[in-house]
C-alpha positions in Angstrom: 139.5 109.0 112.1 137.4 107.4 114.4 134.3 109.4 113.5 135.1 108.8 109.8 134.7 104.9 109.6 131.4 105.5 112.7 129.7 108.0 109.6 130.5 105.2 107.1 128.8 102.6 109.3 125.8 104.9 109.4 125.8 105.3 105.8 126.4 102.0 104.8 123.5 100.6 107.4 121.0 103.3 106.0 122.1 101.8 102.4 120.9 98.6 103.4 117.6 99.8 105.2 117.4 101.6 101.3 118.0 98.2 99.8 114.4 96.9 101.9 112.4 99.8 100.8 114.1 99.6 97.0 112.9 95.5 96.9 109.3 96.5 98.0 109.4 99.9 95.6 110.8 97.2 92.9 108.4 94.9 93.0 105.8 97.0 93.2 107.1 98.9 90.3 107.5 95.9 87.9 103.9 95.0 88.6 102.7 98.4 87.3 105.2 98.7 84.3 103.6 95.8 83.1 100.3 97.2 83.3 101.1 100.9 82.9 104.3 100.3 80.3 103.1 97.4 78.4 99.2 97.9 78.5 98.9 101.8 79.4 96.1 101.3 82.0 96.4 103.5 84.9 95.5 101.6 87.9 95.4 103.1 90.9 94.0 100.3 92.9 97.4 98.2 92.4 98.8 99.2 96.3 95.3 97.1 97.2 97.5 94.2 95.7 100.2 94.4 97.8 97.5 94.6 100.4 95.8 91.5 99.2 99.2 89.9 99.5 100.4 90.8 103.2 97.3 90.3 104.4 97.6 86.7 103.2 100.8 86.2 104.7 99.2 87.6 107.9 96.1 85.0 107.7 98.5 82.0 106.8 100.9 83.3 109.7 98.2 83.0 112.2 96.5 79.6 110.9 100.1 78.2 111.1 100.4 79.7 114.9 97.8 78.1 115.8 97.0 75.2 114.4 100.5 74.0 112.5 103.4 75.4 114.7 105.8 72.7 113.5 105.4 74.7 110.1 106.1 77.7 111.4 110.1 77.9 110.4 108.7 77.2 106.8 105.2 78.9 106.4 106.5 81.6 104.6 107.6 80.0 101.5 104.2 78.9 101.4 102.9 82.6 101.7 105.0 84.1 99.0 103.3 81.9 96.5 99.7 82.3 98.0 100.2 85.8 98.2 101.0 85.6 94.0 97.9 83.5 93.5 95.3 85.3 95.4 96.3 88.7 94.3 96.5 87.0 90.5 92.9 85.4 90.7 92.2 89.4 91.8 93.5 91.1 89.1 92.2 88.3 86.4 88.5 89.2 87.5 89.0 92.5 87.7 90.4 92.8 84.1 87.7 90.2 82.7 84.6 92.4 84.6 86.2 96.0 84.7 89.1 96.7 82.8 88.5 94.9 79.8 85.2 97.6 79.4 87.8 100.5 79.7 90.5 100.3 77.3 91.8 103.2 75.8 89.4 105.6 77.9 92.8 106.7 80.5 90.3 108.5 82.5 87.7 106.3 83.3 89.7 103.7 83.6 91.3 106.1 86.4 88.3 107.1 87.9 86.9 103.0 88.3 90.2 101.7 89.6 90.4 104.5 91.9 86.6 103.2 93.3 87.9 100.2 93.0 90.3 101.0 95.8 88.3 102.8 98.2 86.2 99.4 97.9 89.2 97.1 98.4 90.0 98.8 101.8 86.6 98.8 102.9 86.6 95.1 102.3 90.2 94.8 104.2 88.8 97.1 106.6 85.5 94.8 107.6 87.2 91.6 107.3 90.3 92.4 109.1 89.6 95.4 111.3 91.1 98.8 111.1 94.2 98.6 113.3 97.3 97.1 111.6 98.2 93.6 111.7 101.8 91.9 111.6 102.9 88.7 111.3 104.8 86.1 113.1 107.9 86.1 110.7 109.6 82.4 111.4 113.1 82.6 113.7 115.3 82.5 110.6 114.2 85.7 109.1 115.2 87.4 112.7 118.0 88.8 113.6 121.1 90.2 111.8 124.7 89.5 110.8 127.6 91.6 111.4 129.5 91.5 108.2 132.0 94.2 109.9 132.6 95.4 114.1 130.6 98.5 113.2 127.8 97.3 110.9 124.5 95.0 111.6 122.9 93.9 108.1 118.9 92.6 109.3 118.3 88.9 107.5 115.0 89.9 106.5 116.5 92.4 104.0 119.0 89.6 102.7 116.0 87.5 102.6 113.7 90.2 100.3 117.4 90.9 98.2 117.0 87.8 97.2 113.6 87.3 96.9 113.3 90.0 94.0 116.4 89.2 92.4 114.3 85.9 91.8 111.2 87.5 90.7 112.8 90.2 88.3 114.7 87.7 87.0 111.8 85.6 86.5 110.0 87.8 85.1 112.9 89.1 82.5 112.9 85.4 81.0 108.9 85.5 80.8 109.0 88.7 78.3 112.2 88.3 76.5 112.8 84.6 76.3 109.1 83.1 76.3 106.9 82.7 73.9 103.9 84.3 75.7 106.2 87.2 76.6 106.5 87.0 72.5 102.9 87.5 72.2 102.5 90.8 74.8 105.1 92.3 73.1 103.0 92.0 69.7 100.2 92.6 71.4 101.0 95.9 73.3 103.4 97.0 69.3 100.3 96.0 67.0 96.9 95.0 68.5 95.6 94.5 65.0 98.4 92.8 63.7 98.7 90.3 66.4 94.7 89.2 66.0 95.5 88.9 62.4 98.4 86.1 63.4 96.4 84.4 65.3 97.2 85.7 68.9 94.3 85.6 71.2 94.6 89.4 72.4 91.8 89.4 75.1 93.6 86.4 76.9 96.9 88.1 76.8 95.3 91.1 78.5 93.8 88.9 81.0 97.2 86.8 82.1 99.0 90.4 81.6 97.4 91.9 84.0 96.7 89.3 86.4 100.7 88.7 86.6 101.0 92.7 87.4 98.6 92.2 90.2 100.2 89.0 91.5 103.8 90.7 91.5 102.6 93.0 93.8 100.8 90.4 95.7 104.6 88.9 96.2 105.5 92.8 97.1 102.7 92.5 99.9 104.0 89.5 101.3 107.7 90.8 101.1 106.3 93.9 103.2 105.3 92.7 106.3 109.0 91.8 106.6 109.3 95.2 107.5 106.2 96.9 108.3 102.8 96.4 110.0 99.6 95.8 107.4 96.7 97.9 107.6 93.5 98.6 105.2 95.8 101.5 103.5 99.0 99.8 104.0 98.7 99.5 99.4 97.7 103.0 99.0 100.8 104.8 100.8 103.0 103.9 98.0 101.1 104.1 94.8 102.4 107.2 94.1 106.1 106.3 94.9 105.3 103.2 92.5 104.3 105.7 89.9 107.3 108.1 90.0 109.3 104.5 90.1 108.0 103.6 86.4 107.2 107.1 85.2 111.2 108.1 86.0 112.7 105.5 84.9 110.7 105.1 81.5 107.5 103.8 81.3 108.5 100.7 79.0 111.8 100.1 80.5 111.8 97.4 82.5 115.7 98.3 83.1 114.5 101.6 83.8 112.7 100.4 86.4 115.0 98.8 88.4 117.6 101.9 88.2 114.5 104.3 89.2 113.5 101.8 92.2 117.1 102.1 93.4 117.5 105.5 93.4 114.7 107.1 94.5 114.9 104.4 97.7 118.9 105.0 98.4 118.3 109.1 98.0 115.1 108.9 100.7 116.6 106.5 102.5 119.8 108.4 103.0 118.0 111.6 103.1 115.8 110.6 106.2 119.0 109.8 108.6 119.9 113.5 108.0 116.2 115.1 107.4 112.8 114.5 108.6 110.8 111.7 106.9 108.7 114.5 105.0 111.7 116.6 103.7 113.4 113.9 102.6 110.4 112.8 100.6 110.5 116.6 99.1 113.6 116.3 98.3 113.5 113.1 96.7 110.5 114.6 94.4 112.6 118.1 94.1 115.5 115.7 92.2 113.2 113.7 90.2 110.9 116.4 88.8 114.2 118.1 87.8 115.7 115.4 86.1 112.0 115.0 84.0 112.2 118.3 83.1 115.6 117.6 81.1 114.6 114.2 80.4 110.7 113.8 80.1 111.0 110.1 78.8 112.9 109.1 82.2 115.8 107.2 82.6 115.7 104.7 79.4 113.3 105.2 76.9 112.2 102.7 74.8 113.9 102.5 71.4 110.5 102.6 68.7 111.0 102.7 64.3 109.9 105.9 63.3 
């Protein structure tokens, strides 16, 4: 029986590794159903705020190496919230020049964010370089604890667990128990209406997107826990962020979460047995069945008829 408890090692480690890629995926994904689910604008230059966010955890990483290395054990609180902030300011002027121009034309708006993101990466691209980059995570993040003789569980996974158990949290109490959570809801139900009452729409656009953006600014700076950051580093898993929301209902933020966690344990899983790319086919295979019998995803939202 040996072998038995060695292959449930394996699959409980690869669960784990699953959990890392379903926390970036997540946050990501909650980022977009706020924009896509709550606003319906497709933005395809939303991976360029995850970009905006580990490359700011890459800059802050370096200016603490070198000029602060006392601060180094806690310059990555620091990051996470920079990280929100920078990619936040972002989205904010990109909704008040661009977006705002766009709404309700799906296409164009399409088309401009999908400039928008060759332009972001040319930016990274000329003020970082092209090769990839990768921060100097502090000592506490390394490592990994051995919960049983057979399994290693990395810190820095614990570490993003955490991290977006915070944020989706956070961001549950923003639209469901806050007043400006209130007002998008109105907003995004009745446009009309909610002028009428005297909600200031445009503004609720603006801070609506802008926290989408900054969510997957936080997603950026949770990534280099695991990965290297390049110019494209964003753009490799807009798509996977789109099946994430599309799957598990566009307006569900529940949804969301379940779609997130599934389609990261089944590639996850799938890629210890398979090669990278068949797993991913695989993965895609499952989903686009499921849509078939269920084209509103996972949990649809419940509307009067």
């Amino acid at each position: 029986m040996e072998w038995l408890s060695e292959f449930g090692a394996i699959f409980a480690m690869q669960g784990f590794n699953g959990l890392s890629v379903f926390c970036v995926l997540l946050l990501m994904a909650l980022g977009l159903a706020i924009i896509f689910g709550q606003m319906g604008v497709i933005n395809m230059a939303h991976g360029e705020f995850l970009t905006i966010g580990a490359y700011m955890t890459y800059l802050l990483s370096s200016l603490t190496t070198t000029y602060a290395p006392a601060f180094q054990p806690y310059y990555f609180f620091l990051a996470i919230v920079l990280s929100f902030l920078a990619a936040y300011g972002v989205g904010y002027l990109t909704e008040r020049l661009m977006i705002s121009r766009l709404y309700k034309r799906p296409l164009d708006t399409l088309l401009a964010t999908w400039g928008l993101s060759l332009l972001m990466q040319q930016t990274f691209r000329s003020i970082f370089g092209a090769k990839e980059v990768s921060a100097t995570l502090p000592d506490w993040l390394m490592g990994s604890f051995k919960p049983t003789e057979n399994i290693d569980i990395p810190i820095n996974g614990a570490f993003m667990m955490c991290l977006t158990v915070v944020m989706t949290g956070g961001i549950f109490l923003l639209l469901f128990r806050s007043r400006w959570g209130l007002q998008v809801r109105a907003t995004m139900q009745n446009r009309l209406m909610s002028g009428a009452v005297g909600i200031n729409t445009r503004k609720v656009d603006r801070t609506t997107f802008a926290l989408g953006c900054g969510v997957a600014g936080v997603a950026g700076s949770a990534f280099t826990t695991i990965g290297s950051t390049g110019p494209t580093s964003g753009s490799l898993y807009i798509v996977d962020t789109f099946l994430v929301v599309v799957f598990g209902g566009a307006q569900s933020l529940i949804g969301t979460i379940a779609s997130a966690f599934s389609i990261a344990q089944t590639q996850s899983t799938a890629e210890f047995f398979l090669s990278g790319s068949m797993a991913k086919v695989l993965t895609l295979s499952a989903v686009i069945l499921i849509l078939l019998m269920r084209p509103q995803g996972l949990f649809s939202a419940k509307v009067r008829k």
